[in-house]
C-alpha positions as CSV (number, residue, x, y, z in Angstrom):
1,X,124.2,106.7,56.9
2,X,122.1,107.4,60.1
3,X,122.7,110.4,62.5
4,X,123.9,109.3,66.4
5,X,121.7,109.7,68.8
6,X,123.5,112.3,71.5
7,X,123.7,109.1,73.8
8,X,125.5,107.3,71.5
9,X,127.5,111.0,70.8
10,X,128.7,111.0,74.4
11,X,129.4,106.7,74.5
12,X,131.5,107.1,71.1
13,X,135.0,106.0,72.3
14,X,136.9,107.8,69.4
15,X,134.4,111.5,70.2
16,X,135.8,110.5,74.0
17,X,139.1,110.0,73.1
18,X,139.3,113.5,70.8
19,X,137.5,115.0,73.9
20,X,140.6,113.4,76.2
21,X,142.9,115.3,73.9
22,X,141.7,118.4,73.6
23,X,141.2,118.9,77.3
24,X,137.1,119.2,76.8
25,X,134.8,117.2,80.0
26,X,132.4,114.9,78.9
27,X,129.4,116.8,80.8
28,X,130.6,119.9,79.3
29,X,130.3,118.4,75.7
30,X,127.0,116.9,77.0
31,X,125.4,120.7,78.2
32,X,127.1,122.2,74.5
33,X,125.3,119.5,72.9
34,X,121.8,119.8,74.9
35,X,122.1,123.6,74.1
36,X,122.2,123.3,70.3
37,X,119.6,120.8,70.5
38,X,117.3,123.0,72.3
39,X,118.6,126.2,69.8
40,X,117.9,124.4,66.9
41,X,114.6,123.3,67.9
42,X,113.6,127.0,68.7
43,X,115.0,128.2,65.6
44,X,112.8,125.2,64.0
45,X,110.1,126.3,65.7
46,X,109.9,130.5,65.4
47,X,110.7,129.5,61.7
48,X,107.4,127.6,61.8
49,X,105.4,130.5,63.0
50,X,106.9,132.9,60.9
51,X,105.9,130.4,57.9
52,X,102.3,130.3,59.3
53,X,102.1,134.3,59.2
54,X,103.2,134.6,55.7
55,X,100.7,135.2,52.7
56,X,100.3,132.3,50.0
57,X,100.0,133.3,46.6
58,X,97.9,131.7,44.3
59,X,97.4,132.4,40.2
60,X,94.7,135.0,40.1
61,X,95.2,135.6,36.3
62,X,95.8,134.2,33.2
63,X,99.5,135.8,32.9
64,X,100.2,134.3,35.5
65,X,100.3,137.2,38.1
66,X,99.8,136.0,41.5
67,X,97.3,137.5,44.4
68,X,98.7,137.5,47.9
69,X,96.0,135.8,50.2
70,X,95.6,136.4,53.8
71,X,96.1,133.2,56.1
């Protein structure tokens, strides 16, 4: 099963129709939409740099300690 595209989100006629009933505009559930797109996508990326900062480890000995190397 494939995710909807937010255009196809916002064309749905049953998403529309639960929309209708619970009193909720469809450019409101548009901007909600566009801002946890753009949240998750900042999350996404500050998790990225914080990955980037972290030390690897690698097997520095034969019990199998691990050394922390500097990126």
């Amino acid at each position: 099963m494939n995710d909807m595209t937010m255009a196809e989100v916002l064309r749905d006629p049953l998403i529309r129709q639960m929309l209708r009933a619970d009193g909720i505009s469809l450019s409101d559930f548009a901007s909600l939409l566009q801002n946890a797109a753009r949240q998750k996508s900042a999350d996404r990326n500050a998790a990225l740099v914080a990955a980037d900062r972290m030390p690897y480890f690698v097997p520095a000995r034969p019990d199998g300690c691990c050394v922390a190397l500097a990126r």
